[in-house]
C-alpha positions as CSV (number, residue, x, y, z in Angstrom):
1,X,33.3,50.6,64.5
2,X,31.4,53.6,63.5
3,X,28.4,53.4,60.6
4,X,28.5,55.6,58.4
5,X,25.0,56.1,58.2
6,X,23.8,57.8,61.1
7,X,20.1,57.7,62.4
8,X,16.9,60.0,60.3
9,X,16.0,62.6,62.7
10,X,12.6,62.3,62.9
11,X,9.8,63.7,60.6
12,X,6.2,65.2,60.7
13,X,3.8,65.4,58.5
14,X,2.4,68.0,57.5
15,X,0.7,69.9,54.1
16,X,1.4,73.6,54.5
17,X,0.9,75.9,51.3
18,X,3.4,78.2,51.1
19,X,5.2,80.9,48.8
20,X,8.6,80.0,47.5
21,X,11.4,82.8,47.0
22,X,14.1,81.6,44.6
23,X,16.5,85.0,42.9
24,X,13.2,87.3,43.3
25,X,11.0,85.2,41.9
26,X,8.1,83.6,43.7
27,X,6.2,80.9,43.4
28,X,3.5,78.9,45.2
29,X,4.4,75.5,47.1
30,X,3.4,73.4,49.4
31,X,5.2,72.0,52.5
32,X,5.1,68.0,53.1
33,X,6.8,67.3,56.2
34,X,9.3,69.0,58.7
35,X,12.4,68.2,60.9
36,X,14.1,70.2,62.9
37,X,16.2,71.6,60.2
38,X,14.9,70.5,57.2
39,X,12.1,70.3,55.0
40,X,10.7,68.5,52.3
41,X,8.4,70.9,49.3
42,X,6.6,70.3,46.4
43,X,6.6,72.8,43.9
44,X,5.7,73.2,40.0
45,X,9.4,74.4,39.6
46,X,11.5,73.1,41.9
47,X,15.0,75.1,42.5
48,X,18.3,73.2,41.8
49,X,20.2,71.2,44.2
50,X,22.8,74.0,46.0
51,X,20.1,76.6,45.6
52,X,19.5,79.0,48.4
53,X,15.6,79.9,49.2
54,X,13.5,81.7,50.9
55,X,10.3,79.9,52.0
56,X,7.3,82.0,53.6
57,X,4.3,81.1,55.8
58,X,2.4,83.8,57.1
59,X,4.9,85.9,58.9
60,X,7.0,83.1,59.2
61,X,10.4,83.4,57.0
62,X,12.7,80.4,56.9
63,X,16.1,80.4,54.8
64,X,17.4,77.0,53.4
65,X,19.4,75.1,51.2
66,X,18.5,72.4,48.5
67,X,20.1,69.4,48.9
68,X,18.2,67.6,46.4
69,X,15.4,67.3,44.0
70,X,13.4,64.6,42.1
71,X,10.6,65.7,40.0
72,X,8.5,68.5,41.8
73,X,10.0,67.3,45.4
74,X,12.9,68.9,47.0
75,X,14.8,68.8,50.3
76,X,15.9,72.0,52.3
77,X,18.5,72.4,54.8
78,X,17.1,75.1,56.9
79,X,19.5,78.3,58.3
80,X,17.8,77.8,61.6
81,X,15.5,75.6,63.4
82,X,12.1,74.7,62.6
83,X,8.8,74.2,64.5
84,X,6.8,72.1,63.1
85,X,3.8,73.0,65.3
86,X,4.5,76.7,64.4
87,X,4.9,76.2,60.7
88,X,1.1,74.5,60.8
89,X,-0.4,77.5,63.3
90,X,0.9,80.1,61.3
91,X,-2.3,81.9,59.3
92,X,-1.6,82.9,55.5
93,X,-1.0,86.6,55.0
94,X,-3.9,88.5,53.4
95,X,-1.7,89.6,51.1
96,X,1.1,88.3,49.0
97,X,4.8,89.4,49.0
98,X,5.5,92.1,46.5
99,X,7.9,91.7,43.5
100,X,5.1,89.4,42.2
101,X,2.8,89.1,39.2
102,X,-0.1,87.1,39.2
103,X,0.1,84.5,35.8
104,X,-1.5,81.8,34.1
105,X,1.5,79.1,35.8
106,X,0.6,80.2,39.4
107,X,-2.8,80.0,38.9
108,X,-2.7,76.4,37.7
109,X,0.0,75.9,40.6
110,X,-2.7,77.3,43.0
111,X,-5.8,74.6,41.6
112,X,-2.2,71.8,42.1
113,X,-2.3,72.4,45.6
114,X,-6.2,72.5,45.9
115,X,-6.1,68.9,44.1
116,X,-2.8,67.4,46.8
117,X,-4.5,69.1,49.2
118,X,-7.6,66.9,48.5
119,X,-5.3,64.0,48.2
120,X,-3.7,64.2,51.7
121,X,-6.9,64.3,53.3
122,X,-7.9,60.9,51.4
123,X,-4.5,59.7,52.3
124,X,-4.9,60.8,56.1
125,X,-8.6,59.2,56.2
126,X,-7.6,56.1,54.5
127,X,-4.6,55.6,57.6
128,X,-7.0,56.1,60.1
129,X,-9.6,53.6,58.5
130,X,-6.5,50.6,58.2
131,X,-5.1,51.7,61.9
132,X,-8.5,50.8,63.1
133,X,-9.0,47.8,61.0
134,X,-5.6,46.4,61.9
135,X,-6.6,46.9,65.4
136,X,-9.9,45.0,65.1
137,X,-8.0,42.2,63.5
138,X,-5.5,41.8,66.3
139,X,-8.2,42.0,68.6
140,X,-10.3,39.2,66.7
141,X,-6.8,37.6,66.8
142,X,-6.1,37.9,70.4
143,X,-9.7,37.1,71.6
144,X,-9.5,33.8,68.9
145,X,-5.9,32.4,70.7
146,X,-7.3,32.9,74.5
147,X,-10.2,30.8,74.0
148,X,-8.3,28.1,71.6
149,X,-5.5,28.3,74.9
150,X,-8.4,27.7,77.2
151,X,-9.8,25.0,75.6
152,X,-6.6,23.2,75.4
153,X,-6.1,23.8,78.9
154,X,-9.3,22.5,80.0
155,X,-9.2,19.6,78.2
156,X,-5.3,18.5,79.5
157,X,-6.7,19.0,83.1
158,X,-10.2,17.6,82.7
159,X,-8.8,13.9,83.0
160,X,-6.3,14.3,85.5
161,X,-9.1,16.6,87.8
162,X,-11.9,13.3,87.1
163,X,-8.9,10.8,88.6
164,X,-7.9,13.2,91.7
165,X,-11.7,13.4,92.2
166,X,-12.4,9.2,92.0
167,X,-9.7,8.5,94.2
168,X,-10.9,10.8,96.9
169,X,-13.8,9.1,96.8
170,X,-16.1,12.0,95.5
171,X,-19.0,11.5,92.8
172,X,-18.1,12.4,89.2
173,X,-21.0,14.9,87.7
């Protein structure tokens, strides 16, 4: 029997600012991981679920679909295929795209992505500091059993090792 849930395709990670197109208006956001055909965006006005957008990067244009939203965070079903290692290359344009004004709401979205982009790197240097601590804690672990195993060992075999050695005859030291 089939499930009917069928495996995630995988994700990375990533925090890539971005412009948002939704009916001519845009908006800043900011990429927060990518599959192969989908993303998932933070922005201060997230489109409705069923809306079509159009998401730049640099020269990069990908089309999508919103297939849902909570709060600020949406998921896109992308037209075509996405690199994820192209998406994070992929230099900001010097400029913006035109059909844009420049207002109080983008400028606080702007300082919004300055702030989560202070908090990824806290949350990026906080993994790396518990990957290495969970390693040194299996390794104290690990080093801790092997000698507790040795011990144990040495002692089952000390006795019978002394008897062998009395009955051949041989001094015990």
């Amino acid at each position: 029997m089939l499930s009917a849930l069928h495996p995630r395709e995988p994700r990375t990670k990533v925090f890539v600012p971005c412009r948002l197109n939704l009916s001519g208006t845009w908006g800043d956001a900011c990429i927060h991981n990518v599959s192969s055909r989908g993303l998932l965006i933070a922005a201060d006005h997230a489109p409705d679920t069923g809306d079509y957008i159009e998401v730049r990067r640099g020269t990069l244009v990908i089309i999508g679909r919103v297939m849902w939203r909570k709060d600020r965070f949406f998921g896109v079903r992308t037209q075509d295929r996405v690199s994820a290692e192209a998406l994070t290359r992929e230099a900001r344009l010097a400029t913006r795209p035109s059909g844009r004004t420049e207002s109080d709401q983008e400028r606080r979205t702007r300082a919004r992505l300055v702030a989560e982009g202070r908090v990824a790197r806290r949350v990026e240097t906080s993994r790396h500091r518990s990957s290495a601590f969970q390693y040194a804690v299996f390794a104290i672990a690990g080093t801790a059993t092997a000698v507790v195993i040795a011990l144990e060992v040495h002692d089952a075999l000390a006795s019978p090792f002394a008897a062998i050695n009395t009955a051949l005859g041989g001094s015990v030291q």
